[in-house]
LOTORVO-160796 format. One record per residue: residue in three letters; residue number from 1; x, y, z of N, C-alpha, C in turn. Coordinates in steps of 0.05 Angstrom, whole numbers. Atoms other than C-alpha are relative to their C-alpha. Example, Ala and Ser with C-alpha at 12.3 -4.5 7.8 and 13.67 -1.06 7.14 Angstrom:
2
<r resn="ALA" resi="1" n_xx="18" n_yy="-24" n_zz="0" ca_xx="246" ca_yy="-90" ca_zz="156" c_xx="18" c_yy="24" c_zz="0"/>
<r resn="SER" resi="2" n_xx="-16" n_yy="-24" n_zz="-1" ca_xx="273" ca_yy="-21" ca_zz="143" c_xx="-15" c_yy="22" c_zz="14"/>
END
This chain:
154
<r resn="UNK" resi="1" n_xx="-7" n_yy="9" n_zz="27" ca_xx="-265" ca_yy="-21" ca_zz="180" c_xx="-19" c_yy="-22" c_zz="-7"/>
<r resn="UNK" resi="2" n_xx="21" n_yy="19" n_zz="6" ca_xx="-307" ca_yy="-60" ca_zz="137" c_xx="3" c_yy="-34" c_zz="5"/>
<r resn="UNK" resi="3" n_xx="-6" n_yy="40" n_zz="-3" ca_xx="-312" ca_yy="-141" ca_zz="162" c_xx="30" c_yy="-2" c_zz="-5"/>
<r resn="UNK" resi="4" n_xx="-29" n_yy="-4" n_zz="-5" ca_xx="-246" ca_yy="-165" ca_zz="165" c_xx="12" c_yy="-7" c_zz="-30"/>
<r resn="UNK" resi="5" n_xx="-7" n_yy="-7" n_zz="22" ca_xx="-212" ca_yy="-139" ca_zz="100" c_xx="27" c_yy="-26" c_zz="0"/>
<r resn="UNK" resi="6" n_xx="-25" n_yy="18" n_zz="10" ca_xx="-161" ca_yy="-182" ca_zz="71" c_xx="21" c_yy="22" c_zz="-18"/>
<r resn="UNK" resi="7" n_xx="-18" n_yy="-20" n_zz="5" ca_xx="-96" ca_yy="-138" ca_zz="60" c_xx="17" c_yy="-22" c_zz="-11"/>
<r resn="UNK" resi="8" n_xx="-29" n_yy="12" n_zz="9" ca_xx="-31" ca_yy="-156" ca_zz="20" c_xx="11" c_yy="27" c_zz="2"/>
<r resn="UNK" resi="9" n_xx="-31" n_yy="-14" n_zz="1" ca_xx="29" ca_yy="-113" ca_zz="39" c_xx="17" c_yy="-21" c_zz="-11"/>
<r resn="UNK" resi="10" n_xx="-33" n_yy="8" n_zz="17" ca_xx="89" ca_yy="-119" ca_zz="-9" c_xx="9" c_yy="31" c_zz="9"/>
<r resn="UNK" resi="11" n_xx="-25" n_yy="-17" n_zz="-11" ca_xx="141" ca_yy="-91" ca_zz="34" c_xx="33" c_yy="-6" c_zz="-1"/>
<r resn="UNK" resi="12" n_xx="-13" n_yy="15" n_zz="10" ca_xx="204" ca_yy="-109" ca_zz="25" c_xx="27" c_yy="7" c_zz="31"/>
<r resn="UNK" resi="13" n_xx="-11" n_yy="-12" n_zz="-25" ca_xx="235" ca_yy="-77" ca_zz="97" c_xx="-15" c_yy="-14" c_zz="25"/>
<r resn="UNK" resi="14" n_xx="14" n_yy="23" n_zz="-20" ca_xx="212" ca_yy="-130" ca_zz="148" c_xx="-10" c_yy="25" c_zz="22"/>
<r resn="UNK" resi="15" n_xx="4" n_yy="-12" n_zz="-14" ca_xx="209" ca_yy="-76" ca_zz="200" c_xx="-28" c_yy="23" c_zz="2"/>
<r resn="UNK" resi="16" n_xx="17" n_yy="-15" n_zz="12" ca_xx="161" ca_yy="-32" ca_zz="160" c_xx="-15" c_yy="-20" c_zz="-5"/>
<r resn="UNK" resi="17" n_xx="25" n_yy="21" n_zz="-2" ca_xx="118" ca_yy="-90" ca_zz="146" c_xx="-6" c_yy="-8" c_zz="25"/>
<r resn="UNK" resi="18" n_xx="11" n_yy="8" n_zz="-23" ca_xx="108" ca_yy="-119" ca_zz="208" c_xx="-19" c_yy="30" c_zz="18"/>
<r resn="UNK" resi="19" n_xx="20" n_yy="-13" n_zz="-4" ca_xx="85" ca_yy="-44" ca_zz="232" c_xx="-32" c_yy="4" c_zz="-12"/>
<r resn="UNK" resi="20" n_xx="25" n_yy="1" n_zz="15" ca_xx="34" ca_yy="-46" ca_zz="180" c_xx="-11" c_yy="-18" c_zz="8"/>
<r resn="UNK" resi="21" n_xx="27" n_yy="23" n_zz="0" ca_xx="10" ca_yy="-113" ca_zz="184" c_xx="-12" c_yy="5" c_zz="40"/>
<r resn="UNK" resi="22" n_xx="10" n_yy="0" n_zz="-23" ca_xx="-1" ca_yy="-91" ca_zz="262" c_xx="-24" c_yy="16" c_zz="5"/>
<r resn="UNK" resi="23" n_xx="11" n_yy="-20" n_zz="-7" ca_xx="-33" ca_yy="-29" ca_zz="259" c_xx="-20" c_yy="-18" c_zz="-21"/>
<r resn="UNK" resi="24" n_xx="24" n_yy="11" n_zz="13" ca_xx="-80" ca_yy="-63" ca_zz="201" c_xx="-24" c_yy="-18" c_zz="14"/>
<r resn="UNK" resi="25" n_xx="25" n_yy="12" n_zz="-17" ca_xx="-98" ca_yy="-116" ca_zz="242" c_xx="-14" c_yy="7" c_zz="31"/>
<r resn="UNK" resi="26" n_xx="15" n_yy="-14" n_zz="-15" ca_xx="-116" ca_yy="-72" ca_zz="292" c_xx="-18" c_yy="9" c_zz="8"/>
<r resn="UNK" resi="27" n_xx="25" n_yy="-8" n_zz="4" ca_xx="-166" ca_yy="-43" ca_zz="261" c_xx="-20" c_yy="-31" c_zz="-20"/>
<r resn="UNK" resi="28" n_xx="22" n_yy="20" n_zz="-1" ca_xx="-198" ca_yy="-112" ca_zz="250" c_xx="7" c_yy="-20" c_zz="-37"/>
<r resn="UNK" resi="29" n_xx="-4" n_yy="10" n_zz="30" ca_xx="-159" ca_yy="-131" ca_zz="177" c_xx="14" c_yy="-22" c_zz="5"/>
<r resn="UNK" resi="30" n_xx="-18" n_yy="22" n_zz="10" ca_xx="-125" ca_yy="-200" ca_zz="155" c_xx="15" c_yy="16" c_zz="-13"/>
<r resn="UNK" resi="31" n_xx="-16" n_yy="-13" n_zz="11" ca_xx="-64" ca_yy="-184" ca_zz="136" c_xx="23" c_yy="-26" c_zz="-11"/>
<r resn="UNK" resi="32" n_xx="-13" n_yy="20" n_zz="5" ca_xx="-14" ca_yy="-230" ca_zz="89" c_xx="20" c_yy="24" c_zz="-14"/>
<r resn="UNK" resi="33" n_xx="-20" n_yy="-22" n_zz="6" ca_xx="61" ca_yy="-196" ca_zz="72" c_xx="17" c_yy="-17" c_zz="-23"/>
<r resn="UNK" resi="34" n_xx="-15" n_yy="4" n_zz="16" ca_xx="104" ca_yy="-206" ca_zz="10" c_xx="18" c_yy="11" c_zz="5"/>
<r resn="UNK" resi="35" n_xx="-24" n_yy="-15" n_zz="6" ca_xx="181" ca_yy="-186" ca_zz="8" c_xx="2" c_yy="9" c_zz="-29"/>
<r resn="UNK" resi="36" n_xx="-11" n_yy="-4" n_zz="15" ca_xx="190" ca_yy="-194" ca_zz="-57" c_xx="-18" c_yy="6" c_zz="-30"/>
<r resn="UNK" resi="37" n_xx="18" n_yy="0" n_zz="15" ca_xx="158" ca_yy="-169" ca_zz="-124" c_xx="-14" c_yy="-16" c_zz="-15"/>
<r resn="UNK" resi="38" n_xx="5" n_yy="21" n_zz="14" ca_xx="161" ca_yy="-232" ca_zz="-161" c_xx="-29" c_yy="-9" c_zz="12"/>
<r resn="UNK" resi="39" n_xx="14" n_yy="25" n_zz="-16" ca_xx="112" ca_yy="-257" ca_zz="-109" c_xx="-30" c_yy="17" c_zz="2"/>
<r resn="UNK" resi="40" n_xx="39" n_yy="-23" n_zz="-6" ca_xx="48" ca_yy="-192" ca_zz="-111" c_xx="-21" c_yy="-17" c_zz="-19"/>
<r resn="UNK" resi="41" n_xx="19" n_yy="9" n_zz="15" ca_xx="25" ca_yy="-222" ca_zz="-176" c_xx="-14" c_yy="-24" c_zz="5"/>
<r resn="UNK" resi="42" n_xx="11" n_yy="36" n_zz="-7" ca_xx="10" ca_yy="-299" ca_zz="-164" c_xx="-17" c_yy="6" c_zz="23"/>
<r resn="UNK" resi="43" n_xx="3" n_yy="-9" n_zz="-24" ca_xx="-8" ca_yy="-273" ca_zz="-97" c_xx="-29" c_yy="16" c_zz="-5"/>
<r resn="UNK" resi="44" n_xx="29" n_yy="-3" n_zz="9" ca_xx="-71" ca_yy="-231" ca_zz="-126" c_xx="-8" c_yy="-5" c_zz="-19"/>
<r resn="UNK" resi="45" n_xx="12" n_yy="22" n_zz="19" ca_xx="-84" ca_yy="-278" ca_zz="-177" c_xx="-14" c_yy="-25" c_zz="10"/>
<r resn="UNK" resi="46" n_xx="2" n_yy="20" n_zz="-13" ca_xx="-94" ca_yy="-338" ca_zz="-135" c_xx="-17" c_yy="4" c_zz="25"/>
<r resn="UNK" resi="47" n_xx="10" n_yy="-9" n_zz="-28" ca_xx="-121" ca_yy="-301" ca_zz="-65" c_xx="-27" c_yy="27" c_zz="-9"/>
<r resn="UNK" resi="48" n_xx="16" n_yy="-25" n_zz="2" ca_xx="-179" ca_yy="-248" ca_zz="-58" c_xx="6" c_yy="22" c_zz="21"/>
<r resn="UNK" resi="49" n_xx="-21" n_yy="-20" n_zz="-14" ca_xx="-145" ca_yy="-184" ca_zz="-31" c_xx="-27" c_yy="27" c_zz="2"/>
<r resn="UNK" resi="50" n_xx="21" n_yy="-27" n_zz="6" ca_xx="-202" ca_yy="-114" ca_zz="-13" c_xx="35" c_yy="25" c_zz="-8"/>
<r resn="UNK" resi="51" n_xx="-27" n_yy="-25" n_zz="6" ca_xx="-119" ca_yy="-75" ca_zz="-15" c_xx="17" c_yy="-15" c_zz="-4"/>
<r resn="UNK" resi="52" n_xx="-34" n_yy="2" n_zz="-4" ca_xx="-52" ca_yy="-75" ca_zz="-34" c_xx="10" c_yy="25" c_zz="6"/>
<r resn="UNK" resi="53" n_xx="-10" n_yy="-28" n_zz="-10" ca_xx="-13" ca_yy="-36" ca_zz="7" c_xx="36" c_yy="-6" c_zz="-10"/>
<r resn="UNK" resi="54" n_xx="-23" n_yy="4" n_zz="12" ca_xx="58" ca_yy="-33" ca_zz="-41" c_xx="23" c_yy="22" c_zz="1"/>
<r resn="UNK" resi="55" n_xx="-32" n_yy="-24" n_zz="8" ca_xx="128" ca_yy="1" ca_zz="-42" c_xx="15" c_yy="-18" c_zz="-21"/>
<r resn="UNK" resi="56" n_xx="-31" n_yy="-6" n_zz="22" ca_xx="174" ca_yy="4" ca_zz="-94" c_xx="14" c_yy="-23" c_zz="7"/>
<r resn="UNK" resi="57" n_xx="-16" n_yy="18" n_zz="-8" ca_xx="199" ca_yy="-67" ca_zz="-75" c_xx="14" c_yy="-16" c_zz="-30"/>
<r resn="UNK" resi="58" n_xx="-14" n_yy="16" n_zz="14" ca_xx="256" ca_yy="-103" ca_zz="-113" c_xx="5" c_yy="19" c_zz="-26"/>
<r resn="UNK" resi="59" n_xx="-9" n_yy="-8" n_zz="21" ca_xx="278" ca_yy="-48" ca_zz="-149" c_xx="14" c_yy="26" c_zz="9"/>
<r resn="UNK" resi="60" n_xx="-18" n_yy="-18" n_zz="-16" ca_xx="326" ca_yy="4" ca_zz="-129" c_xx="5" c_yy="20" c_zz="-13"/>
<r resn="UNK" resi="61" n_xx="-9" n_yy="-33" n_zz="16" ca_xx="325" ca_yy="55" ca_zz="-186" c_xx="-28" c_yy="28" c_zz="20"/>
<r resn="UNK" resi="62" n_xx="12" n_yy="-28" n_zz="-7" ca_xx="300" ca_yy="125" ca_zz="-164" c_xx="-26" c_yy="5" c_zz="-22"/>
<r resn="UNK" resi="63" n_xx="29" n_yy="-6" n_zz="14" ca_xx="242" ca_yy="132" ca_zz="-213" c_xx="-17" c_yy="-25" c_zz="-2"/>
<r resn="UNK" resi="64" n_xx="15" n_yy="25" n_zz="3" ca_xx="187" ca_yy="103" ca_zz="-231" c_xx="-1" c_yy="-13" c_zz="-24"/>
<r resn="UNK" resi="65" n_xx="-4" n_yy="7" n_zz="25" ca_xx="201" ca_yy="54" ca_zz="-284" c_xx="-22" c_yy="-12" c_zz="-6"/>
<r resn="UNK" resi="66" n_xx="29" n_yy="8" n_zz="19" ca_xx="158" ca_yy="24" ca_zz="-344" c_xx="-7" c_yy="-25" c_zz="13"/>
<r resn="UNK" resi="67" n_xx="3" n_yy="25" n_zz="-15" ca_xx="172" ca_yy="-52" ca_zz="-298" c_xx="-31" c_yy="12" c_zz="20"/>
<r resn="UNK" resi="68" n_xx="14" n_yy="-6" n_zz="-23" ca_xx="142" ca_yy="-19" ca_zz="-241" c_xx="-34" c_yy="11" c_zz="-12"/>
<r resn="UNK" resi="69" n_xx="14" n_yy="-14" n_zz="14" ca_xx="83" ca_yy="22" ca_zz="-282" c_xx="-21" c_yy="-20" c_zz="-3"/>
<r resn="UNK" resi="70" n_xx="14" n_yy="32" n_zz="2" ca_xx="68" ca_yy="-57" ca_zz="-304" c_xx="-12" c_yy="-8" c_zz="17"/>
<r resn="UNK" resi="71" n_xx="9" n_yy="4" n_zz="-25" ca_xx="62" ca_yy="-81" ca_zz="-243" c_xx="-28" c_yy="16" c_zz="5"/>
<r resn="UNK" resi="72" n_xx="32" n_yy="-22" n_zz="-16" ca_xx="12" ca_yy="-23" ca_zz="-212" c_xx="-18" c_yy="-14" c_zz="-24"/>
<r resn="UNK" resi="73" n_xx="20" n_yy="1" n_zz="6" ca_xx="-30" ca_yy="-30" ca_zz="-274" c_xx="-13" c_yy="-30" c_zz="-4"/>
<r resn="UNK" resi="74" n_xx="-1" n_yy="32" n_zz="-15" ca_xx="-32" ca_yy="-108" ca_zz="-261" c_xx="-17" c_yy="-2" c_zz="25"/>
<r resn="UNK" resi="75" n_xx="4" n_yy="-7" n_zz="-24" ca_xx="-45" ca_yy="-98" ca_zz="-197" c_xx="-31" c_yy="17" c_zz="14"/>
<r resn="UNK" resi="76" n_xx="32" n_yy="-20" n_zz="3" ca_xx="-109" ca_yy="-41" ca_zz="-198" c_xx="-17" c_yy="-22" c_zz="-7"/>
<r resn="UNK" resi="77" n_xx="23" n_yy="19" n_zz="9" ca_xx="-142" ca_yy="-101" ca_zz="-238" c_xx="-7" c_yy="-13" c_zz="29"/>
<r resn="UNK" resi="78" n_xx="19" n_yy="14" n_zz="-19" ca_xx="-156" ca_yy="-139" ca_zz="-180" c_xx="1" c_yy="15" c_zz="33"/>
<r resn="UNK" resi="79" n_xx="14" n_yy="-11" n_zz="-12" ca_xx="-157" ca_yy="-93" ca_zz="-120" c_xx="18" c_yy="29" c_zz="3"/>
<r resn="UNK" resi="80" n_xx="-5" n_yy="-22" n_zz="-5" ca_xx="-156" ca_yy="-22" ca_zz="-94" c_xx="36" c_yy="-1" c_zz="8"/>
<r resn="UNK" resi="81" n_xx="-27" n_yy="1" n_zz="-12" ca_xx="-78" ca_yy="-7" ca_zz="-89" c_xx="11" c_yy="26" c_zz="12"/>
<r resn="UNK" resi="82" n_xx="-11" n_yy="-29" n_zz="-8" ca_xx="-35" ca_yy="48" ca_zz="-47" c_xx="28" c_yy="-3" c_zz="-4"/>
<r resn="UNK" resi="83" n_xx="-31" n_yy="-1" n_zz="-8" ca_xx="36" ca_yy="55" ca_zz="-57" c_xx="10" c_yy="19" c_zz="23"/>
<r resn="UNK" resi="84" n_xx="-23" n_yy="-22" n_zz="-22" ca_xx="84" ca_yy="79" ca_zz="4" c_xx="33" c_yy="-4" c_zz="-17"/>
<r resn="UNK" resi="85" n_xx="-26" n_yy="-10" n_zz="13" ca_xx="145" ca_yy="106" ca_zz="-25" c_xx="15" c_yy="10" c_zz="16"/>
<r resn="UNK" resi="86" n_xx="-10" n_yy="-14" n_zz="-6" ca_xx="203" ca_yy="130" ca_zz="-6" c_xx="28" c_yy="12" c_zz="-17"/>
<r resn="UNK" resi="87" n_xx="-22" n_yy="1" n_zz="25" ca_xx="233" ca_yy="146" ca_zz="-76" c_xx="6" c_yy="22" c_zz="-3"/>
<r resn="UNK" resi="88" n_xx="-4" n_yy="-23" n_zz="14" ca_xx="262" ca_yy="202" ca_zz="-108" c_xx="-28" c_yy="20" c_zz="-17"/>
<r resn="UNK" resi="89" n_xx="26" n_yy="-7" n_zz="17" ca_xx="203" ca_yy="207" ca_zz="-157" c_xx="-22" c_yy="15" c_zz="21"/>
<r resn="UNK" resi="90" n_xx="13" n_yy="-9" n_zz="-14" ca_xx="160" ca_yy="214" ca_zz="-110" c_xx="-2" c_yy="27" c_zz="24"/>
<r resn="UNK" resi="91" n_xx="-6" n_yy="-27" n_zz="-20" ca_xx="191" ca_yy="272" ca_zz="-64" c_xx="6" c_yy="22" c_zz="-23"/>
<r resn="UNK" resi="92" n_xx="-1" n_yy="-18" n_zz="14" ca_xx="195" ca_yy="311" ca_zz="-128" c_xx="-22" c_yy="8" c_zz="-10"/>
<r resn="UNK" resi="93" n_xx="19" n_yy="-18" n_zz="18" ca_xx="122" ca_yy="315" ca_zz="-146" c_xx="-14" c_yy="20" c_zz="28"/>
<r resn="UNK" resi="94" n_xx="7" n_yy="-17" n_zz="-17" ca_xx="78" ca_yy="363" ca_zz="-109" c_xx="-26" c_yy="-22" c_zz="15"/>
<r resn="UNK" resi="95" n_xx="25" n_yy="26" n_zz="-14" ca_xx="12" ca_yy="329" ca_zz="-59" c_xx="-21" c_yy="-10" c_zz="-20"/>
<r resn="UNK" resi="96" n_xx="8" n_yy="5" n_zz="27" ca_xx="-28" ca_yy="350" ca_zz="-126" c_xx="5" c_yy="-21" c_zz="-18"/>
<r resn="UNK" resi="97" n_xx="-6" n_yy="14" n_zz="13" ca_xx="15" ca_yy="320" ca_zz="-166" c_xx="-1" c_yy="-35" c_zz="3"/>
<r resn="UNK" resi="98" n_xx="2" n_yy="31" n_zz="-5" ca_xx="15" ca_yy="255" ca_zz="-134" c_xx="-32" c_yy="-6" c_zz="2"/>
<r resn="UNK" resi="99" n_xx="22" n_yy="2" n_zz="1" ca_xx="-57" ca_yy="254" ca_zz="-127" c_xx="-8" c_yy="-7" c_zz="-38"/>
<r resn="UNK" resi="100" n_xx="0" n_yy="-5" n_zz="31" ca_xx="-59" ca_yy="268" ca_zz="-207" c_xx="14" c_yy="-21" c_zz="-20"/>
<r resn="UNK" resi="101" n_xx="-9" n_yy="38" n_zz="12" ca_xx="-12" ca_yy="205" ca_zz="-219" c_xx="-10" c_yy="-13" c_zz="18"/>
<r resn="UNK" resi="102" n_xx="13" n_yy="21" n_zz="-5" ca_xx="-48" ca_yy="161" ca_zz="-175" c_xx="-22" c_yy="-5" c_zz="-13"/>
<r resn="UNK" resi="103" n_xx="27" n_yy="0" n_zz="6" ca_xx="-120" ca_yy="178" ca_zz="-206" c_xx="15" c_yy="-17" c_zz="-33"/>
<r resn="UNK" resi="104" n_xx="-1" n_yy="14" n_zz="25" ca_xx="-83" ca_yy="159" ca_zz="-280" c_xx="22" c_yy="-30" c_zz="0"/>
<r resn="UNK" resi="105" n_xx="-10" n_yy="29" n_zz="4" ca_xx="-43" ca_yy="96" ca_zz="-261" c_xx="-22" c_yy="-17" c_zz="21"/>
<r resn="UNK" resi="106" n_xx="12" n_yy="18" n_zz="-10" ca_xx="-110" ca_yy="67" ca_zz="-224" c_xx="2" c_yy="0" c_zz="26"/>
<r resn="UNK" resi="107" n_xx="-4" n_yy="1" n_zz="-25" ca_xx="-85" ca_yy="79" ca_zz="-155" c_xx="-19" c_yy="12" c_zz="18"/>
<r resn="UNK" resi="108" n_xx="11" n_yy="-11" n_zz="-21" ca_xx="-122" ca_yy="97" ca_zz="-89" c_xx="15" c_yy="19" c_zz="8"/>
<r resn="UNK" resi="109" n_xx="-19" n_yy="-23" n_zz="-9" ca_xx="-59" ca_yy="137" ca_zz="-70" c_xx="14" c_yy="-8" c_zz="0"/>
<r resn="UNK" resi="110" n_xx="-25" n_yy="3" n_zz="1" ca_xx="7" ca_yy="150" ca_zz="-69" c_xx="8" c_yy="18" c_zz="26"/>
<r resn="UNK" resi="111" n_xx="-6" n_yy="6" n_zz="-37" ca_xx="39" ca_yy="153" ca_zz="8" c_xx="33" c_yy="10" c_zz="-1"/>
<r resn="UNK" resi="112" n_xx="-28" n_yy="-5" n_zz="1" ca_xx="107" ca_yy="188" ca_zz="16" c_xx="13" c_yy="-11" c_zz="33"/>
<r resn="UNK" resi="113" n_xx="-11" n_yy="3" n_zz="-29" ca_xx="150" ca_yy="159" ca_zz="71" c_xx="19" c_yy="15" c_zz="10"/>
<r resn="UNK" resi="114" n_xx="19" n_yy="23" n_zz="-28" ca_xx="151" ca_yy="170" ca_zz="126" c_xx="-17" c_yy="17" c_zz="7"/>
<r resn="UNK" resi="115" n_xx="27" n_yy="-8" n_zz="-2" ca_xx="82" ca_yy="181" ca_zz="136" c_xx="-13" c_yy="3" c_zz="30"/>
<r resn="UNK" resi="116" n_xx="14" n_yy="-2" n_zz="-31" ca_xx="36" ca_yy="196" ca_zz="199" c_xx="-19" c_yy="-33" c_zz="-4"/>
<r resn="UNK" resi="117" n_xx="16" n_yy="22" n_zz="-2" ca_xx="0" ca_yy="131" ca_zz="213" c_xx="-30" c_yy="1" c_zz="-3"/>
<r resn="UNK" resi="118" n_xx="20" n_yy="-6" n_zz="-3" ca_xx="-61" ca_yy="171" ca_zz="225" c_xx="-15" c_yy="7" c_zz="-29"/>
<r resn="UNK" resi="119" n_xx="5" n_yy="-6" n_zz="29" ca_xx="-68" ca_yy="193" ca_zz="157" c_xx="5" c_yy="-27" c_zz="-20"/>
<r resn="UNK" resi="120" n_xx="8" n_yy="28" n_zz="16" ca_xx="-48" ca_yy="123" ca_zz="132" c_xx="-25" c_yy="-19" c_zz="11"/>
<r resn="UNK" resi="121" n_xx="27" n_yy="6" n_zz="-10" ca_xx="-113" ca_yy="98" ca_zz="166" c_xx="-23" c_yy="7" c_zz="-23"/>
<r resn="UNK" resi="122" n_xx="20" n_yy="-10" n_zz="13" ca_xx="-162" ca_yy="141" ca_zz="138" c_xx="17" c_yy="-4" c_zz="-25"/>
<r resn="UNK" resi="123" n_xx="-3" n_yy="0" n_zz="29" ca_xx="-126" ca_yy="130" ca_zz="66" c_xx="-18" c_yy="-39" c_zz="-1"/>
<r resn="UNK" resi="124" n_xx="21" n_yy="28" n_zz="10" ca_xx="-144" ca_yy="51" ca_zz="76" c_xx="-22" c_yy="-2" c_zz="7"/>
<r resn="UNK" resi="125" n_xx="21" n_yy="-2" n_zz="2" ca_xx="-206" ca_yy="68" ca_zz="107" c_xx="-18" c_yy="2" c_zz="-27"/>
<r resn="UNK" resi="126" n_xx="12" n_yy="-14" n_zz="32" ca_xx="-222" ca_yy="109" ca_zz="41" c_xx="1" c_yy="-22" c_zz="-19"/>
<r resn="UNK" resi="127" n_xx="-13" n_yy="24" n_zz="20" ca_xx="-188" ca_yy="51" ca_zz="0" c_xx="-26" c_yy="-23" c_zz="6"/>
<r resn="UNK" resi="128" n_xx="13" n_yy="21" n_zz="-4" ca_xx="-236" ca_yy="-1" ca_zz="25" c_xx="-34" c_yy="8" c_zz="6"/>
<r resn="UNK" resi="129" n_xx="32" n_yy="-10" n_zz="4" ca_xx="-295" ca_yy="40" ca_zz="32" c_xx="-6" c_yy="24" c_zz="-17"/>
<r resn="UNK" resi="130" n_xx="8" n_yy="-24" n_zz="31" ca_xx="-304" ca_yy="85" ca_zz="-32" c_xx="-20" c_yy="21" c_zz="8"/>
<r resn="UNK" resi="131" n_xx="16" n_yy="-10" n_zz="-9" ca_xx="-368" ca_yy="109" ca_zz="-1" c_xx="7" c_yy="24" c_zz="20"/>
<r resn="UNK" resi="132" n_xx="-7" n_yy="-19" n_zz="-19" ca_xx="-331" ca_yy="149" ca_zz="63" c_xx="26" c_yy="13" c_zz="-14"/>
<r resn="UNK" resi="133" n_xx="-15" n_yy="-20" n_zz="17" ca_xx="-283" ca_yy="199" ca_zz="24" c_xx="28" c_yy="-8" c_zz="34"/>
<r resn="UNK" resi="134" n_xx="-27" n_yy="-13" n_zz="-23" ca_xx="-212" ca_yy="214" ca_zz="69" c_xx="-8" c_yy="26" c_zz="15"/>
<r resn="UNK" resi="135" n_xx="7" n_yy="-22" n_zz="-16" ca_xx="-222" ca_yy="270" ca_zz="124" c_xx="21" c_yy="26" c_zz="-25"/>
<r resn="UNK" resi="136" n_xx="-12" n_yy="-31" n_zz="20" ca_xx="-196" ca_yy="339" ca_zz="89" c_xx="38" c_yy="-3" c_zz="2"/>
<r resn="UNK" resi="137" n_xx="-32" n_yy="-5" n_zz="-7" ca_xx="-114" ca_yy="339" ca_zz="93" c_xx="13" c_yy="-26" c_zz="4"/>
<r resn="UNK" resi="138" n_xx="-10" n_yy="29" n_zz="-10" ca_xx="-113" ca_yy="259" ca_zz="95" c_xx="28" c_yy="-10" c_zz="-27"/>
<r resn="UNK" resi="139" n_xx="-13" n_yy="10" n_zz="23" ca_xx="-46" ca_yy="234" ca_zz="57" c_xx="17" c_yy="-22" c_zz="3"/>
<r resn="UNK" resi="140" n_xx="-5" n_yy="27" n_zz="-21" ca_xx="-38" ca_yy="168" ca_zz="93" c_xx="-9" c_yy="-19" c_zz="-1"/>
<r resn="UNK" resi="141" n_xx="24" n_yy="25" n_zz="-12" ca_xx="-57" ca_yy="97" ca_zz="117" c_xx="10" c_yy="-1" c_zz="29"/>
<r resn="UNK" resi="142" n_xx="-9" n_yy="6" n_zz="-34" ca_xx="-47" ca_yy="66" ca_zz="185" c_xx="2" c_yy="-25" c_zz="4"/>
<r resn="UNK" resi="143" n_xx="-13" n_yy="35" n_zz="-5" ca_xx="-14" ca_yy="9" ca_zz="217" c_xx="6" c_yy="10" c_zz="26"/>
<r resn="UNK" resi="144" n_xx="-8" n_yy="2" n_zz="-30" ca_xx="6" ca_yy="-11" ca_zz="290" c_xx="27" c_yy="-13" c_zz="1"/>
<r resn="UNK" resi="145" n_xx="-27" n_yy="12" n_zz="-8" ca_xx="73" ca_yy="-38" ca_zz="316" c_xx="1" c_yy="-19" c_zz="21"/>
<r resn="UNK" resi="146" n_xx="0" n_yy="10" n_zz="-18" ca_xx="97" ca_yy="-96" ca_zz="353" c_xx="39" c_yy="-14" c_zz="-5"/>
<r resn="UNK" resi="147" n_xx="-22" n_yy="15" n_zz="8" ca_xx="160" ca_yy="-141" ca_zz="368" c_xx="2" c_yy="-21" c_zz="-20"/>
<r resn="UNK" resi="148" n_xx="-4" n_yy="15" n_zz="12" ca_xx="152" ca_yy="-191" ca_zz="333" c_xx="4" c_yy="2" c_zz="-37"/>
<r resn="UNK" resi="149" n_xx="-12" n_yy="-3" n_zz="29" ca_xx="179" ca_yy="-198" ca_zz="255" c_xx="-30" c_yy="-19" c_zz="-12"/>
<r resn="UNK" resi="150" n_xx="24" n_yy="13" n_zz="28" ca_xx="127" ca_yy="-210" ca_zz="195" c_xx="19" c_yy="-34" c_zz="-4"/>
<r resn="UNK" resi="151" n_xx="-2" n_yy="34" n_zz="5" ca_xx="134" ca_yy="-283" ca_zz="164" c_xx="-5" c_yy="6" c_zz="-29"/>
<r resn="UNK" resi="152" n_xx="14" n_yy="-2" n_zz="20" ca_xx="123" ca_yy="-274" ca_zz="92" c_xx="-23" c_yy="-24" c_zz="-2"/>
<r resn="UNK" resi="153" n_xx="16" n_yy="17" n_zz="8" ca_xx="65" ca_yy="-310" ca_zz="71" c_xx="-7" c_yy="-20" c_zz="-31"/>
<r resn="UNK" resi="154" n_xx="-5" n_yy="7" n_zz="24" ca_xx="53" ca_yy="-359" ca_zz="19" c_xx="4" c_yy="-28" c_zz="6"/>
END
C-alpha cells in the first residue's frame, strides 16, 4: 500500500472497527475510527484522510436516505470513500447495480456485509491507488483482527 495512508473508519460497531483498523494497519495504513456520524465531517475537514471507510452509522432506517446521500456527497469532496453496509438497500440491488450507484454518488464502492477481507483489500488498494484497477471479481476491502477494542479518535 501506498506510504502509510491515513484512513478514517466511521464504524459505529466497535468490534467491526477494531477488525478494520487491524487489518489496515497491517498493510502499513494509519488508521483513526469514528462511532458516530456527527463526528466524519469535522473529522475530514480538519485532518487529511487518502479513505473513508463508512457504514450507515447513526441511522437505523433501512434505506438510503437524502441525510445519508448528504453526507457521502460531503464526504467524496475530500477523499476517496467506500461504504460497508449491511442495509436492506443494499441487499436489494444487484453487484451491477451497486457498482452503478457508487460511480453516481462519487463513491469508490459499495461493500455488502459481511464481506471477504480479501476482497476488502484489493477494494482499498484500488481506492488509494487509482492507477492498479481491483483484480476481476474484487467486491471488498481488508482489515486484520485483534483483542483489543478501537478508541475513537479525536
Amino acid at each position: 500500500m501506498p506510504g502509510a495512508a491515513r484512513v478514517l473508519v466511521a464504524e459505529d460497531d466497535r468490534a467491526i472497527a477494531r477488525l478494520l483498523q487491524l487489518v489496515l494497519e497491517e498493510e502499513g495504513c494509519q488508521v483513526d475510527w469514528v462511532r458516530e456520524a456527527h463526528e466524519i465531517l469535522p473529522r475530514l475537514q480538519h485532518e487529511q484522510y487518502r479513505l473513508l471507510i463508512l457504514d450507515q452509522i447513526g441511522n437505523h432506517e433501512s434505506e438510503l436516505t437524502d441525510a445519508a446521500r448528504a453526507l457521502i456527497a460531503e464526504a467524496v469532496r475530500h477523499c476517496p470513500t467506500v461504504i460497508i453496509t449491511g442495509r436492506d438497500w443494499a441487499f436489494r440491488l444487484s453487484e451491477q447495480e451497486r457498482r452503478t450507484l457508487a460511480r453516481a454518488l462519487g463513491l469508490a464502492a459499495i461493500l455488502v456485509k459481511p464481506f471477504d477481507l480479501g476482497d476488502f483489500l484489493r477494494l482499498v488498494h484500488a481506492a488509494l491507488d487509482p492507477s492498479q484497477p481491483p483484480s476481476s471479481g474484487s467486491r471488498a476491502h481488508n482489515e486484520r483482527g485483534t483483542e483489543q477494542s478501537p478508541q475513537p479518535s479525536g
